[in-house]
Each structure stands twice: as C-alpha cells, then as structure tokens.
N, C-alpha and C positions, 0 to 999 in steps of 0.2 A: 755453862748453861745455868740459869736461874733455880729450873724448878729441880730438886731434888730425881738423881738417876739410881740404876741398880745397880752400880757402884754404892753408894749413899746406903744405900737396900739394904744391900750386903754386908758394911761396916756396921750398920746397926744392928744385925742380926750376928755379932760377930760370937763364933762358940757352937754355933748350930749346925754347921758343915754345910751348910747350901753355897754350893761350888756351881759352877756353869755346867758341870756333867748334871748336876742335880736339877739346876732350873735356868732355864737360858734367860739373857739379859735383856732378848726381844719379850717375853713373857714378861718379865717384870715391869721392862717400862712401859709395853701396850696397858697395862694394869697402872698405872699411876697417872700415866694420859687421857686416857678410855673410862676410868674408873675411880680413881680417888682424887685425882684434880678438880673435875665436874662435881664433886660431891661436894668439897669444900669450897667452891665457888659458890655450890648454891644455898650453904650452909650459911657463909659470913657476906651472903651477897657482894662480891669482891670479884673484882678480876685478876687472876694470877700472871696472865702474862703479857698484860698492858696498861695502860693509863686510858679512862676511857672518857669521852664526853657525854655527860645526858642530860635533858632537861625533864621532871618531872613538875606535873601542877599536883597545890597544897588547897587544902581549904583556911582560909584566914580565921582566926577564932578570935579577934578582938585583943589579943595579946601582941607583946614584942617580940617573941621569941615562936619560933618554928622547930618540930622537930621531923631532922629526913628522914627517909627510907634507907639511908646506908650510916655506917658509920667509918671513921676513919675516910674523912674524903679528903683530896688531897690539895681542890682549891676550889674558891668558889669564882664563877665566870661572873654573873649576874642575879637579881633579883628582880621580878616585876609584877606590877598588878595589874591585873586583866580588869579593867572597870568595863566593857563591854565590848560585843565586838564592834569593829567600824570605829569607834575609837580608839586613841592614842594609847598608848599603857604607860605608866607611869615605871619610870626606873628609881628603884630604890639604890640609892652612894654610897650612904651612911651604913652599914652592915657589916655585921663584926659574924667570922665563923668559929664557933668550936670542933674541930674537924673528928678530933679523937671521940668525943662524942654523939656526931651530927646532927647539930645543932646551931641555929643562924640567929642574930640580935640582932634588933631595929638600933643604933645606940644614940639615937637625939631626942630629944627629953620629949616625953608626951606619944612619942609613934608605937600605932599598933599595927599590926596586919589586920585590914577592915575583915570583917565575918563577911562569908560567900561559901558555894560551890566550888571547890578548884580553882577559885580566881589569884592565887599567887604563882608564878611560872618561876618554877629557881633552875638554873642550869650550873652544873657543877661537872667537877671532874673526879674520878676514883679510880681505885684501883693499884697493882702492882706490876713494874717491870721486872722486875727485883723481888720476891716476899721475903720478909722479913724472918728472921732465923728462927723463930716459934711456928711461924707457918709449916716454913719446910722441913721442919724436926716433927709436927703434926702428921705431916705427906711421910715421910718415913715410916712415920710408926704405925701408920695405916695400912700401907705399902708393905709392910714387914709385918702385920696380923696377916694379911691377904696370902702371903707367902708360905708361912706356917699353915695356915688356914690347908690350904692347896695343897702342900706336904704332905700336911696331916692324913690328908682325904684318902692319899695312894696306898697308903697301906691299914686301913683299916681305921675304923670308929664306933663309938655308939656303943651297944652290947652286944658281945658275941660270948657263946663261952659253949664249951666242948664238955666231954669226960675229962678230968685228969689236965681240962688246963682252961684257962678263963684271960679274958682279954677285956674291959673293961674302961673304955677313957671318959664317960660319963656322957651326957646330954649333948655336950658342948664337944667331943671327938676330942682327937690328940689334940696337945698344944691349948687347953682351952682355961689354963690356969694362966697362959700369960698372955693369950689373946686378947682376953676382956681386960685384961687393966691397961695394956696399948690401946685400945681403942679408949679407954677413959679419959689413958693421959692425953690422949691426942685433942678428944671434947673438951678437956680442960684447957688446954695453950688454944681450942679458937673461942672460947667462953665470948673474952674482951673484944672479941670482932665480930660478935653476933648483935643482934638488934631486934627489939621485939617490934617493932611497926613493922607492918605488911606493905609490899610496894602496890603501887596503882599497875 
C-alpha cells in the first residue's frame, strides 16, 4: 500500500506499548484516511493517491514566466491563450516547466504571456501514486501525535490534584512534550511542497 498503515504507526511509535489490545489498527487507519491524509492534501495542495489532470486559467502579466497554484507538478499537458471567445486560442510549443517549483517559461526570445483577465489556460498533471518518503514519514508522525493524543486522553490530563497527591501534565495533557515537536517535524518535511499562491 502506498500511503503509510498502523503497522507504519506503530513502528514509529516504537517503546510506547500501543499494542492492538491498547488501540485497534481500524482506529488508526480510519485516523490517517479520515483525518491526516485530507489534511495534508490540503496543506501541500497535492494528491496522495493519484496523478491528477487539471486545467486552471492564469492572468497573463506581460512576462515569460507564470507562476501555478501547485508545486511539484508532474507534467505539463498544454499552454494556451484565450484571445477571446469565438476565437481560435492560440497554443503555446515553446514552453519549458520548473515542476519542483511550479513554474512555466515562454523560452523564444521576445514572448511574453499578454496582460488579461484569466486569459492563459495551462492544463497540467499532479500529484502522487506513490508519496515520496518525507511525505509518508510526515503521515506517520501525524498519525502517531494523534495516537498519543488519544491515549493520553483516557487516563487523565490538564490539572487535577487531590490531598496528598497531584497529577499535572500541563495545558497540552499527557504526551504533550513529544506531541508538539512531531507535529513540527511533520510541518517541516511538507515546508518544500507547500506554495504560497492561492488556487482559483
């Protein structure tokens, strides 16, 4: 299977005692499938378990260079200019992609993408059948805060304290020292697959 299981889960969390008496392996993957898959899709705008096709329109700004809504795309189909409707559109050849970046080059000397409204149509492809092994160690470590998280919950959090005896795991409940930096490292490995444009 591609996307990271509670097998996976479990090997990362190894030392912790979370056995299948302690939390069953439907709980964990409903929780990776349901809940931190979806998340990181919508984080690195990405698809984890396919190769997708889209076309979105750009607004042309008089330069050669475009930049997309995703990054890391995996080819580009076409480029075109919408000069109006009821006319022909014009297919751009010449076009060189930076995929890692997403970013598209006019490369013959003098071409710009003209200024307009959404008038350049790029259809490209993205995505993952496969995610690459910073992804899935991402889903892990997400997947393995969530677990703790959950753990933590059943036997107690927050402030509680008695006579003669005090219980105490701070704001953040049990587990909350190693929660937060798993969720850091995880922001950290999808940093490079994030993208600050907004899509249309």
């Amino acid at each position: 299977m591609a996307l990271p299981t509670a097998v996976d889960v479990r090997a990362y969390l190894e030392g912790y005692g979370i056995t299948e008496e302690v939390l069953s392996d439907q709980w964990i993957n409903n929780t990776i499938t349901r809940e931190v898959v979806p998340f990181v899709e919508t984080t690195i705008r990405q698809s984890l378990t396919e190769v997708k096709t889209v076309t979105e329109r750009y607004s042309g700004t008089g330069e050669n260079s475009l930049i997309l809504h995703r990054r890391h795309i995996a080819e580009l189909v076409k480029v075109e200019y919408i000069r109006h409707p009821g006319i022909a559109n014009v297919l751009y050849q010449e076009v060189e992609l930076d995929g890692q970046k997403g970013i598209i080059f006019l490369t013959y000397e003098g071409a710009v993408f003209p200024r307009g409204d959404r008038n350049i149509s790029v259809t490209y492809s993205y995505g993952f059948s496969d995610p690459p092994a910073d992804i899935k160690a991402a889903i892990e470590m997400m997947a393995g805060a969530k677990v703790l998280n959950f753990i933590g919950a059943r036997t107690g959090g927050g402030s509680v304290s008695v006579q003669a005896h005090s219980r105490n795991f701070g704001p953040g409940g049990k587990y909350h020292d190693v929660i937060g930096p798993m969720f850091k490292s995880a922001y950290d490995l999808l940093r490079k697959y994030k993208t600050g444009v907004v899509g249309a």
